[in-house]
OpenMM code with the backbone's topology and positions (N, CA, C; nanometers):
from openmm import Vec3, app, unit

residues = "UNK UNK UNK UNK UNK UNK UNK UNK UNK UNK UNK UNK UNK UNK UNK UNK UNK UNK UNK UNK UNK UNK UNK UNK UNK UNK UNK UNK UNK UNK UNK UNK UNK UNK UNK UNK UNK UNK UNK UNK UNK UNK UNK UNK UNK UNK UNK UNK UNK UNK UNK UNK UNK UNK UNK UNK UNK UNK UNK UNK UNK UNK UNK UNK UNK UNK UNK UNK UNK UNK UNK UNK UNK UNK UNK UNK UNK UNK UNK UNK UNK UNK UNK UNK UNK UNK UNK UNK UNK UNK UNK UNK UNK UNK UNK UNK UNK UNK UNK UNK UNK UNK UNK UNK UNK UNK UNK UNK UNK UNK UNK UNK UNK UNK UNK UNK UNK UNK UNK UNK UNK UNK UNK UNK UNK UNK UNK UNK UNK UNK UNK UNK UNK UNK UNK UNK UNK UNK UNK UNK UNK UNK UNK UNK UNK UNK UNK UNK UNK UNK UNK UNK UNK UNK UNK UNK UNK UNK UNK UNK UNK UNK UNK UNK UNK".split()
positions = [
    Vec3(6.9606, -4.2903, 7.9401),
    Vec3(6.9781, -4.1537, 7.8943),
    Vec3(6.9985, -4.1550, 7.7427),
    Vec3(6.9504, -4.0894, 7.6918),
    Vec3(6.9323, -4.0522, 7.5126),
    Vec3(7.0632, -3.9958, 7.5201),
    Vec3(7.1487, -4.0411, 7.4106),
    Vec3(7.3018, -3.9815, 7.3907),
    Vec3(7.2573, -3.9031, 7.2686),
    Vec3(7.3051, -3.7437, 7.2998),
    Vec3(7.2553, -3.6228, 7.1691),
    Vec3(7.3832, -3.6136, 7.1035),
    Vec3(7.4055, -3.5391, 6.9979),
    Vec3(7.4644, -3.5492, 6.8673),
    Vec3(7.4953, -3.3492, 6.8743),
    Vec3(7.5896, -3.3111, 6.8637),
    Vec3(7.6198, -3.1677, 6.8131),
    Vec3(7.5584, -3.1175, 6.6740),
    Vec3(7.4899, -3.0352, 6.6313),
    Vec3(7.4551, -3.0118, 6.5406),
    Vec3(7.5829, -2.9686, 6.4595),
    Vec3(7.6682, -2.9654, 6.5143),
    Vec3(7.7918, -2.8910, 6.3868),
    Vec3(7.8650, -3.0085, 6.3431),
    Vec3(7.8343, -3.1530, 6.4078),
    Vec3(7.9300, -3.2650, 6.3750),
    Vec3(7.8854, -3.2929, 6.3005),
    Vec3(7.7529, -3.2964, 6.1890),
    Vec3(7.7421, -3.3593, 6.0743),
    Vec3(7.6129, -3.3106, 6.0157),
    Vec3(7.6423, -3.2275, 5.9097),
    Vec3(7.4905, -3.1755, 5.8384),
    Vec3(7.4008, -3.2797, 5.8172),
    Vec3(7.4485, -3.3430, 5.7575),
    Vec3(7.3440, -3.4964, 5.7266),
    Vec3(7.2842, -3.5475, 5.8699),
    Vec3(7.3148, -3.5055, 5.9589),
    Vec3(7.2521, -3.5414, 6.0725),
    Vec3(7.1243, -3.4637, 6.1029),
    Vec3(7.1636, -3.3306, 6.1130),
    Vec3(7.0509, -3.2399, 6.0901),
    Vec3(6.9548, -3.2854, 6.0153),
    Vec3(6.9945, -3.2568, 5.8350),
    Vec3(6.9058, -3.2912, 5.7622),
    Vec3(6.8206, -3.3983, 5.8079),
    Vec3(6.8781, -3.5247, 5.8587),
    Vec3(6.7662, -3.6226, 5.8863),
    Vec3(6.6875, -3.6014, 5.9810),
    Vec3(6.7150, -3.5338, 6.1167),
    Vec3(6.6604, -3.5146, 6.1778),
    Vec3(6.4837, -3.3807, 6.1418),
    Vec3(6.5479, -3.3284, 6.0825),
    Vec3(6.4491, -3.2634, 5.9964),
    Vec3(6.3595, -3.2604, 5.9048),
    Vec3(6.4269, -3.4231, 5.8331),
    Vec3(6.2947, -3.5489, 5.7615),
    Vec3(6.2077, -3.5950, 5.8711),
    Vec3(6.2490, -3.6112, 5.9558),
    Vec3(6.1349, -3.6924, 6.0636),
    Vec3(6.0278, -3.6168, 6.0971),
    Vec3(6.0337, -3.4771, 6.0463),
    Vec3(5.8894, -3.4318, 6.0552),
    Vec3(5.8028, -3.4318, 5.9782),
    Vec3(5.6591, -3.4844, 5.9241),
    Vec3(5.6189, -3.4520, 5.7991),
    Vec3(5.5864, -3.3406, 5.7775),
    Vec3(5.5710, -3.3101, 5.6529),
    Vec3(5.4890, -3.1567, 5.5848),
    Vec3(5.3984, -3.2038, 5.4976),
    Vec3(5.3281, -3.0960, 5.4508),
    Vec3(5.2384, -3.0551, 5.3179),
    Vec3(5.3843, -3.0229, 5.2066),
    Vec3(5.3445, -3.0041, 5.1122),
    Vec3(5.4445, -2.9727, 4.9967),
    Vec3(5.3367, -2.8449, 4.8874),
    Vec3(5.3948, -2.7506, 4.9017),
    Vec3(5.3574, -2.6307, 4.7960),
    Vec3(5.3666, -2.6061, 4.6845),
    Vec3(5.3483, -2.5539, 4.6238),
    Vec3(5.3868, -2.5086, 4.4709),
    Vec3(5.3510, -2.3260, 4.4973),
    Vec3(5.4836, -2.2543, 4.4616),
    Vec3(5.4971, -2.1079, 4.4901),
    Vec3(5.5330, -2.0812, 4.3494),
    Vec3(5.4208, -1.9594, 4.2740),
    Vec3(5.4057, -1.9807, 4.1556),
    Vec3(5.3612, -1.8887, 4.0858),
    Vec3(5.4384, -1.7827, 4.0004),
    Vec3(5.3945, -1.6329, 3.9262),
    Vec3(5.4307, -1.6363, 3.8217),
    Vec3(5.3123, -1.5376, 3.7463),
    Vec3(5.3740, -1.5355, 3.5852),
    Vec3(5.4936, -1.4582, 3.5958),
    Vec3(5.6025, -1.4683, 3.5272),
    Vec3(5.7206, -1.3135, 3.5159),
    Vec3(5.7544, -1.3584, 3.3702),
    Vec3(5.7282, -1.2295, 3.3083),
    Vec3(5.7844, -1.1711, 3.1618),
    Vec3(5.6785, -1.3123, 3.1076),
    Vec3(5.5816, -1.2906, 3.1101),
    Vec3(5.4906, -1.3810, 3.0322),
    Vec3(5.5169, -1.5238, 3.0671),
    Vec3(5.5369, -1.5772, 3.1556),
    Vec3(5.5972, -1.7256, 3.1531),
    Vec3(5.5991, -1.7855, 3.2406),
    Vec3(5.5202, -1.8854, 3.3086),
    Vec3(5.4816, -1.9337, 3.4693),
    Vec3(5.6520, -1.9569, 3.5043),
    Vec3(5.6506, -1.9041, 3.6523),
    Vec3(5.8152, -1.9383, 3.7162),
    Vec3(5.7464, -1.9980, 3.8410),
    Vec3(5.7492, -2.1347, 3.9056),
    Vec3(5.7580, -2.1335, 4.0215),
    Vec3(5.8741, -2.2337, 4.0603),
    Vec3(5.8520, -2.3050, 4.2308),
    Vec3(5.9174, -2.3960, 4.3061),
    Vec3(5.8411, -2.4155, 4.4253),
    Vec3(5.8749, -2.5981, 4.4383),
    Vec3(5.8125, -2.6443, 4.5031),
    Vec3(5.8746, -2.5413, 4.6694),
    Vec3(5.7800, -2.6055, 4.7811),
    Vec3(5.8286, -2.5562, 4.9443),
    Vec3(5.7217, -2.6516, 5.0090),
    Vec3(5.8209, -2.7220, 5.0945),
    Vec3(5.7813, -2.7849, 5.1826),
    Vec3(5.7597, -2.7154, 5.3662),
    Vec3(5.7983, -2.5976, 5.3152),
    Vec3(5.8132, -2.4984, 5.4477),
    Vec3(5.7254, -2.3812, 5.4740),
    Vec3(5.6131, -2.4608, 5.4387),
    Vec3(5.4782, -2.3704, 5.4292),
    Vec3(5.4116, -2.4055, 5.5568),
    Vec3(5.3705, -2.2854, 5.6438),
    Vec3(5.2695, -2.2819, 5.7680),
    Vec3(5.1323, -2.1987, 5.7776),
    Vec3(5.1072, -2.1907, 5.8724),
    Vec3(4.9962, -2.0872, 5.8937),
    Vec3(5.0600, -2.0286, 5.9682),
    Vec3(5.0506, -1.8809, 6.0098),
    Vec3(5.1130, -1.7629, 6.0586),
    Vec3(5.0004, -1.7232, 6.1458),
    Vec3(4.8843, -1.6508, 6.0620),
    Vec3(4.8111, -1.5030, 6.1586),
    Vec3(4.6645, -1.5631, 6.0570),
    Vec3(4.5409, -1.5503, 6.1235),
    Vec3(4.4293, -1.5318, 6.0624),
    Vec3(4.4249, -1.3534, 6.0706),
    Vec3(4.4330, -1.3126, 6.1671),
    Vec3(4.4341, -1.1342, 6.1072),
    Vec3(4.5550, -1.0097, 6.1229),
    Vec3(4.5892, -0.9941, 6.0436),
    Vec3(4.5892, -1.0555, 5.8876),
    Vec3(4.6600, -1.1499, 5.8581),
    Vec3(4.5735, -1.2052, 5.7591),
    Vec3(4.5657, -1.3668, 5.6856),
    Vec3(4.7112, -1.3920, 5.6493),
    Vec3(4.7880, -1.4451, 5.7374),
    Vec3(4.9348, -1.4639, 5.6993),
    Vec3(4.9933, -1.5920, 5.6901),
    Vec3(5.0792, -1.6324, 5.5837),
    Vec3(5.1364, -1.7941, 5.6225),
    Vec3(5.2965, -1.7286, 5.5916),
    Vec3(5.3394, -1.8716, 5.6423),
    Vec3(5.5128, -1.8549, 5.5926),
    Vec3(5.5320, -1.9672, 5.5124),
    Vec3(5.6936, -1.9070, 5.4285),
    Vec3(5.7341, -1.9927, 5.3527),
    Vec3(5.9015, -1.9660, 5.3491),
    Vec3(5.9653, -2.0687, 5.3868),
    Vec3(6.1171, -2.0517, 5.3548),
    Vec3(6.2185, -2.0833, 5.2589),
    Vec3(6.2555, -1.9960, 5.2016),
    Vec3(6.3446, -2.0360, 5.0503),
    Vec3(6.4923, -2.0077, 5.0960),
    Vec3(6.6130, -2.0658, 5.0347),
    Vec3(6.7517, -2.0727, 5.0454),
    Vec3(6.7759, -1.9196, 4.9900),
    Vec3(6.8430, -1.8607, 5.0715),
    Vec3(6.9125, -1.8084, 5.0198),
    Vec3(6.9845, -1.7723, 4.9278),
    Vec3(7.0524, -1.9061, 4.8347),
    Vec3(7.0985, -1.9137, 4.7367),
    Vec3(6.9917, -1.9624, 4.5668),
    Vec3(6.9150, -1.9648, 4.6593),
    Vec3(6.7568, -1.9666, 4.5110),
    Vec3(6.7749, -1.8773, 4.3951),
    Vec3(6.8035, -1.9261, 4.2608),
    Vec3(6.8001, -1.8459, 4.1826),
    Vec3(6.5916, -1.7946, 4.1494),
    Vec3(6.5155, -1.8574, 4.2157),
    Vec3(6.3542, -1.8681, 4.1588),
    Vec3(6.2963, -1.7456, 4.2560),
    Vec3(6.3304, -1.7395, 4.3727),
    Vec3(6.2635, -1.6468, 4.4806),
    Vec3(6.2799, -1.5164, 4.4361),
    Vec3(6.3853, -1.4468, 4.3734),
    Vec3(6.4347, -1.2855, 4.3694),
    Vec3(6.3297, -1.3008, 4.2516),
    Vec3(6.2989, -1.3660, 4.1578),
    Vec3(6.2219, -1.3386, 4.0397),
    Vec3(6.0422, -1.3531, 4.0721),
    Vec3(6.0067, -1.4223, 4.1952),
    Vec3(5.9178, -1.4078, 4.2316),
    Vec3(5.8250, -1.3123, 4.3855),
    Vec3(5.9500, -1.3009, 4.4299),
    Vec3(5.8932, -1.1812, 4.4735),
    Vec3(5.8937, -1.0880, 4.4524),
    Vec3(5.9215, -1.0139, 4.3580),
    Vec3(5.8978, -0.8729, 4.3090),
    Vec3(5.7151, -0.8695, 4.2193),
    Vec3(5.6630, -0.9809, 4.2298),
    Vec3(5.5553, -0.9518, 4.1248),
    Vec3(5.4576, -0.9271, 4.2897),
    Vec3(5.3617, -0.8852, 4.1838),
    Vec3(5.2246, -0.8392, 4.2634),
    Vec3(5.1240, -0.9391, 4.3691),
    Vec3(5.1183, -1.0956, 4.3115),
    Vec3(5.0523, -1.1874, 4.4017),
    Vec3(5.1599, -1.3134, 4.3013),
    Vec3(5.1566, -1.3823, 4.4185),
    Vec3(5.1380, -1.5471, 4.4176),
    Vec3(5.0517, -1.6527, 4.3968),
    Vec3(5.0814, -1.7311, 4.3406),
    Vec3(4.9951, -1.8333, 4.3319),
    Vec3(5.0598, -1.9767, 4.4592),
    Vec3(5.0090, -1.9601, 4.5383),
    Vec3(4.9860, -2.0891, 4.6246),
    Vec3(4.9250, -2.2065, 4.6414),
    Vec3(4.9760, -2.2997, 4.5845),
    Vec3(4.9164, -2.4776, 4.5764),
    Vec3(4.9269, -2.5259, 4.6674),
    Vec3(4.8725, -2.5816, 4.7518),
    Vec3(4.8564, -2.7281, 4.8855),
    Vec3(4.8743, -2.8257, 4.7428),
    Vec3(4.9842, -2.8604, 4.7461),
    Vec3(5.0048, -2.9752, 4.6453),
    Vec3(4.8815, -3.1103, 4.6796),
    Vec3(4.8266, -3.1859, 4.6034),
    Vec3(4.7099, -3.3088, 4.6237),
    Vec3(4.8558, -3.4342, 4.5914),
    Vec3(4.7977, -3.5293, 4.6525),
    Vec3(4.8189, -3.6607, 4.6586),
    Vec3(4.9172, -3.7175, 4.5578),
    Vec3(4.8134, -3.7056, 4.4283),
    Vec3(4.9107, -3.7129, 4.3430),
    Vec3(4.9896, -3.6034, 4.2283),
    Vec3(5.0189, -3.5184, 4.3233),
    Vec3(5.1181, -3.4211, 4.2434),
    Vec3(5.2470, -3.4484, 4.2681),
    Vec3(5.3485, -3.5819, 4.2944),
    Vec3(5.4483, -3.6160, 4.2984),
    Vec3(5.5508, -3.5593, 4.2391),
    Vec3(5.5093, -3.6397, 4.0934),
    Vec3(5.5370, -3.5420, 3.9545),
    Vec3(5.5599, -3.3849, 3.9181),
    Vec3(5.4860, -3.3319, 3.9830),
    Vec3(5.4704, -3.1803, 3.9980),
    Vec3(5.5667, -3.1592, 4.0612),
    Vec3(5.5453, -3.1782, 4.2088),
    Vec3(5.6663, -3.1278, 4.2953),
    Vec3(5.7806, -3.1593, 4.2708),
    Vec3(5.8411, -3.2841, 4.2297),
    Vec3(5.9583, -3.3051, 4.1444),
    Vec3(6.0000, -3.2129, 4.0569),
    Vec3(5.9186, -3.1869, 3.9711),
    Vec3(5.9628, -3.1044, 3.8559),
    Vec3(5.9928, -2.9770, 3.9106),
    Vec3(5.8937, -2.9216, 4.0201),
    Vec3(5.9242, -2.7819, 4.0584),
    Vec3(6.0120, -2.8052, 4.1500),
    Vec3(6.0891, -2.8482, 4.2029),
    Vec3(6.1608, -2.8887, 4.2769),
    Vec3(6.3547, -2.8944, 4.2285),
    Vec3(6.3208, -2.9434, 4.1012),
    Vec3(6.4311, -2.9623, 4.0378),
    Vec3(6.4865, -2.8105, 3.9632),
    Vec3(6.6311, -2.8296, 3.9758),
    Vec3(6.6935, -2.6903, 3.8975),
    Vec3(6.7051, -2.7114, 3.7768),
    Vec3(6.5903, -2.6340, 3.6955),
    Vec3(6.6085, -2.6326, 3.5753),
    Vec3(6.4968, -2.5300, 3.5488),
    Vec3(6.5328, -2.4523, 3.3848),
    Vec3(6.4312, -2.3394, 3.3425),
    Vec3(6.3451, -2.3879, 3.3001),
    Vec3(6.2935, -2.4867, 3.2648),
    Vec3(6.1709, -2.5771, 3.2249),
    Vec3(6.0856, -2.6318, 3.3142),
    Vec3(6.0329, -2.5898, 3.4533),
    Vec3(6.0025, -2.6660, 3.5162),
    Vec3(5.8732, -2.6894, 3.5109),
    Vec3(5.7946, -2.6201, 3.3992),
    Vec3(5.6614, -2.6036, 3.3661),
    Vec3(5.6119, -2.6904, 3.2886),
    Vec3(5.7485, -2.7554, 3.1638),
    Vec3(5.7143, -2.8414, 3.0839),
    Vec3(5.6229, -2.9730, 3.1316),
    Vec3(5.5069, -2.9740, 3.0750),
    Vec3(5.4181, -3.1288, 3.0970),
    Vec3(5.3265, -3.1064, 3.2567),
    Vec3(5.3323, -2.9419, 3.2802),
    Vec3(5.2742, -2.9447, 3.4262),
    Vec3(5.1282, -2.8445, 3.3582),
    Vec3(5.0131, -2.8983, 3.4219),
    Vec3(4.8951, -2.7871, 3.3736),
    Vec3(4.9025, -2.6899, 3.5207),
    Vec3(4.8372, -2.5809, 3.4472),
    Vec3(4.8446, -2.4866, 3.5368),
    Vec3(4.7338, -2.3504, 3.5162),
    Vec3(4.7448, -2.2833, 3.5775),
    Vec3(4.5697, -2.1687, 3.5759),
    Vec3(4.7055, -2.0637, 3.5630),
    Vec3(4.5848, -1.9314, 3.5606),
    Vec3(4.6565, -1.8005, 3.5735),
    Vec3(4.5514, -1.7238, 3.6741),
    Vec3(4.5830, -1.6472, 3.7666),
    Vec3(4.5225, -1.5983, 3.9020),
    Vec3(4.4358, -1.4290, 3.7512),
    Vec3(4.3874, -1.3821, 3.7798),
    Vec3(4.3939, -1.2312, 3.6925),
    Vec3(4.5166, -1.1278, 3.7507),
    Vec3(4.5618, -1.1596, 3.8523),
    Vec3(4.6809, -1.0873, 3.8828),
    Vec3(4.7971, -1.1373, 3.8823),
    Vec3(4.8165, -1.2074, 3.8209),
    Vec3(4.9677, -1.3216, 3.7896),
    Vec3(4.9879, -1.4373, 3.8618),
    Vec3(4.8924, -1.4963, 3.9826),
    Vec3(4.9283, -1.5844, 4.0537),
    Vec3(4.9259, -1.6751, 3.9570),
    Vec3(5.0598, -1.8037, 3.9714),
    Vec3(4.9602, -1.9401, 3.9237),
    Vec3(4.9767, -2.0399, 4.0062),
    Vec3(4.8718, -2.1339, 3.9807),
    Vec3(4.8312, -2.1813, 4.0588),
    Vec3(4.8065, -2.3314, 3.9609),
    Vec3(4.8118, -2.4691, 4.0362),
    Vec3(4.7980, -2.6440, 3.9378),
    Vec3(4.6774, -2.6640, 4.0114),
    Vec3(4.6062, -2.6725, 3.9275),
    Vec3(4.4861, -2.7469, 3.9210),
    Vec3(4.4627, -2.8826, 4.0019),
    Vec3(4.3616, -2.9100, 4.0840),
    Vec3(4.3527, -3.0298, 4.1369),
    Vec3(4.4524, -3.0753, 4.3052),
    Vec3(4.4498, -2.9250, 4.3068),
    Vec3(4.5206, -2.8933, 4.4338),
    Vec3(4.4409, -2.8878, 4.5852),
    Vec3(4.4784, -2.9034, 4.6801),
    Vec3(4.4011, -2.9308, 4.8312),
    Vec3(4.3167, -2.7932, 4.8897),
    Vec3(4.4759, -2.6663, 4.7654),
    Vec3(4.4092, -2.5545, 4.8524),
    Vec3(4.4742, -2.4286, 4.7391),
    Vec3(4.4082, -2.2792, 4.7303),
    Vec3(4.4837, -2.2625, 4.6433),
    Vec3(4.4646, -2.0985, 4.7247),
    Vec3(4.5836, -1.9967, 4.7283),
    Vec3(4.5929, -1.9376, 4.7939),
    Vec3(4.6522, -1.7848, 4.6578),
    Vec3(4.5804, -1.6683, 4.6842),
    Vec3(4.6701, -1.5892, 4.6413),
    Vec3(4.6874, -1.4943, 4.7241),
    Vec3(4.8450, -1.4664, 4.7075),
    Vec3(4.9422, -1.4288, 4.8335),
    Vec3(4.9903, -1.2784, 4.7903),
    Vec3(5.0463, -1.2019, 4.8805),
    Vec3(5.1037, -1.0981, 4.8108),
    Vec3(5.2967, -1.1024, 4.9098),
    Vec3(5.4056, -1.0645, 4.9097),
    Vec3(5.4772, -1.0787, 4.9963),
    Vec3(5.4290, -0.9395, 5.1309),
    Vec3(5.4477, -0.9936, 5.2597),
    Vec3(5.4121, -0.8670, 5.3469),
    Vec3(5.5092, -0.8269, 5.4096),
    Vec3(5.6335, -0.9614, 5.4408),
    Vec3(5.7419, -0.9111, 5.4601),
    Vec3(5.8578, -1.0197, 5.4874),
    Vec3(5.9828, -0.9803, 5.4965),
    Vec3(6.0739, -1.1330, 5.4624),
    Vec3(6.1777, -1.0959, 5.6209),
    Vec3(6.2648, -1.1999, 5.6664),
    Vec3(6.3468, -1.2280, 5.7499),
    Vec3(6.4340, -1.2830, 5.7419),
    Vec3(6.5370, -1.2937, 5.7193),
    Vec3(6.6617, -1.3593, 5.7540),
    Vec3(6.6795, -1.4768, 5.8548),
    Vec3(6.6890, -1.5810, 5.7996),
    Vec3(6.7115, -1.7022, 5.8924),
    Vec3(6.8207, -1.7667, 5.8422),
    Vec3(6.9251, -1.7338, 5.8986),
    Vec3(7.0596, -1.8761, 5.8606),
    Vec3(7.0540, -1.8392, 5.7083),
    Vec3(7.0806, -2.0057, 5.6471),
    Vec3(7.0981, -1.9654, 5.5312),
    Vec3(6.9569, -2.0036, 5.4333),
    Vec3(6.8823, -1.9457, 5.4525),
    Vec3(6.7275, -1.9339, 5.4489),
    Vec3(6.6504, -1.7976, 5.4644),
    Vec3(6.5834, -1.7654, 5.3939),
    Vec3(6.4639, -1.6392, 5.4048),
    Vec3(6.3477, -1.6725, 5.4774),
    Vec3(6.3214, -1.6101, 5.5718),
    Vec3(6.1644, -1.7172, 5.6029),
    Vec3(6.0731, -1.5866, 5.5260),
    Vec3(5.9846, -1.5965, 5.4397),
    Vec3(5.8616, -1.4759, 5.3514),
    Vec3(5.7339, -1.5306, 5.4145),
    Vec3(5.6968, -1.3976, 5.4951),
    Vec3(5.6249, -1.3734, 5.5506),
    Vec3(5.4338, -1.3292, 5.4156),
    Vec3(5.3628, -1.4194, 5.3626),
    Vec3(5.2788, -1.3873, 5.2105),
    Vec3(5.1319, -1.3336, 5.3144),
    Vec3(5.0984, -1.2635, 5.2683),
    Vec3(4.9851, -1.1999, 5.2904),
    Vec3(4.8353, -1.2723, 5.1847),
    Vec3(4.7691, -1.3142, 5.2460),
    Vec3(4.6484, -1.4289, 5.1731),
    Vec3(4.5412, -1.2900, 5.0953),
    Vec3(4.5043, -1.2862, 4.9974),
    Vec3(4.4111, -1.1717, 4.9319),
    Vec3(4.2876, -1.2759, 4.9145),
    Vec3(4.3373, -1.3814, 4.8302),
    Vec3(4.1916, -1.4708, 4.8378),
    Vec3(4.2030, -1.6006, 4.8407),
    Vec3(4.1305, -1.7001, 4.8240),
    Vec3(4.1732, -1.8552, 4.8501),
    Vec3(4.0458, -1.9193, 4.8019),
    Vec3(4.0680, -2.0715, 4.7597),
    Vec3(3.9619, -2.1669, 4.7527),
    Vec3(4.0402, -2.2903, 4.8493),
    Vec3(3.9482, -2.3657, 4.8602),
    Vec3(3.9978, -2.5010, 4.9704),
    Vec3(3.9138, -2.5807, 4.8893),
    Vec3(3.9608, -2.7186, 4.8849),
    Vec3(3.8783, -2.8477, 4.8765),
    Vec3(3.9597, -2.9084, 4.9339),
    Vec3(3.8483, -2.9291, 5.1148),
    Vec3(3.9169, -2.9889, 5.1971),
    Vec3(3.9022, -3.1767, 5.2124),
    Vec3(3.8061, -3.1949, 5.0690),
    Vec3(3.8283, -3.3529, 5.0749),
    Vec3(3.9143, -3.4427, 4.9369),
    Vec3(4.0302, -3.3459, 4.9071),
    Vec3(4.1378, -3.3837, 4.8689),
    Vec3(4.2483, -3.4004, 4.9391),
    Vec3(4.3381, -3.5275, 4.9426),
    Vec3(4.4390, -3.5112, 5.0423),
    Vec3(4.5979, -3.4635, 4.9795),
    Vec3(4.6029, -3.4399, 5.0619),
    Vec3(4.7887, -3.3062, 5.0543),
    Vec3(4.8597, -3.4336, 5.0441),
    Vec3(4.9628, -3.4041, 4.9241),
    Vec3(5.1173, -3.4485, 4.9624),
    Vec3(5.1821, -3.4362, 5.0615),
    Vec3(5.2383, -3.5348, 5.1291),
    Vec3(5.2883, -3.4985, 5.2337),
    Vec3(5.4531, -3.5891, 5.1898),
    Vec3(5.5532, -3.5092, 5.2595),
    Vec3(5.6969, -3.5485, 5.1969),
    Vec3(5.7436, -3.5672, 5.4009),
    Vec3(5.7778, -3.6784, 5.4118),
    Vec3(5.8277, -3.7237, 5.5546),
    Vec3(5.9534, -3.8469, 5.5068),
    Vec3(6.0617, -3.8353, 5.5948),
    Vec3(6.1868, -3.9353, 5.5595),
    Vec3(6.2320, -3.9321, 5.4367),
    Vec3(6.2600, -3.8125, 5.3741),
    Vec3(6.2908, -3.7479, 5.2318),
    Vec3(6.2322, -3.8538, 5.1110),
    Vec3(6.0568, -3.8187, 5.1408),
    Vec3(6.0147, -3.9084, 5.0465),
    Vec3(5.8226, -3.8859, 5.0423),
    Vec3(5.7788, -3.8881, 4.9459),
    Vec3(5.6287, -3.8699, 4.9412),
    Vec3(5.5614, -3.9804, 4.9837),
    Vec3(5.4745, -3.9305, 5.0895),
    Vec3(5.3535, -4.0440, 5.1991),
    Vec3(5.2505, -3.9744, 5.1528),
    Vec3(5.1039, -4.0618, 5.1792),
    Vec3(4.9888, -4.0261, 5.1602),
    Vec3(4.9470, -4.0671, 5.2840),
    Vec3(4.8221, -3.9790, 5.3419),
    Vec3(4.7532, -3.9972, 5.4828),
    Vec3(4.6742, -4.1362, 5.4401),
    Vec3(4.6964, -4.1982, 5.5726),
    Vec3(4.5885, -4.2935, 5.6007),
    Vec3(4.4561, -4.2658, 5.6082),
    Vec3(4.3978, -4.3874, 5.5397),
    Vec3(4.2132, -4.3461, 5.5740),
    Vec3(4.1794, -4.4192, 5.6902),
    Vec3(4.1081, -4.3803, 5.7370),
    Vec3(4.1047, -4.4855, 5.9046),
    Vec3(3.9259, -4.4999, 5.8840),
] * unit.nanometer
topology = app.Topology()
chain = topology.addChain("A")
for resn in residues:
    res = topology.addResidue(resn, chain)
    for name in ("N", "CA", "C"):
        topology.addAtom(name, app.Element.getBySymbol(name[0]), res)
């Protein structure tokens, strides 16, 4: 018999248990007051093909989310392989997180890094309350794919690349 663990006896338990899944890693990303703002999310899905919906979940306590959802579209990155660097930086708390990162501008404020798996512009369609988490519900307006680049993928709190078989 598998001996289970209480989720209230130890956050760090959770958390790990929640590394053991892999993801893709994002880049969520708008101009505001002239000036790219984003952050990385590893809590990006597919939702609805009609209408074109994905999710994405940000903390609650995010100072980056209240400043990006009020604009008009998003810029959505499928982070590539080697955007390590990238996601680090967007990842990290600090107002610079743009410094040394290239980046596009959508014509409606999305932005979006170059050399990405997939690039999505989003609008918000609607948000939810989860714990101590938002899950944002983005509405897709348009997209490019280059599906023979491979995604970052972050599994065991750490960046893997897919195998070629």
């Amino acid at each position: 018999m598998i001996e289970m663990e209480a989720t209230t006896a130890d956050p760090n338990t959770l958390r790990r248990a929640f590394a053991c899944y892999p993801s893709g890693v994002t880049a969520v990303c708008a101009i505001v007051d002239d000036e790219p703002i984003g952050m990385a999310a590893s809590s990006f899905t597919s939702v609805s093909i009609a209408p074109p919906l994905v999710s994405v979940c940000f903390q609650n306590d995010s100072a980056t989310w209240p400043l990006l959802r009020r604009r008009p579209r998003l810029g959505i990155s499928v982070l590539a392989e080697e955007h390590d660097e990238v996601c680090m930086r967007l990842a990290a708390k600090s107002s610079d997180r743009f410094t040394g990162i290239c980046w596009d501008r959508t014509p409606d404020g999305g932005v979006l890094v170059p050399g990405a798996a997939a690039w999505l512009e989003c609008s918000v369609h609607s948000e939810l309350p989860a714990g101590d988490h938002t899950v944002a519900l983005l509405e897709i307006h348009s997209l490019h794919v280059s599906p023979e680049t491979a995604p970052l993928i972050f599994h065991g709190s750490r960046f893997r690349r897919l195998a070629t078989v």
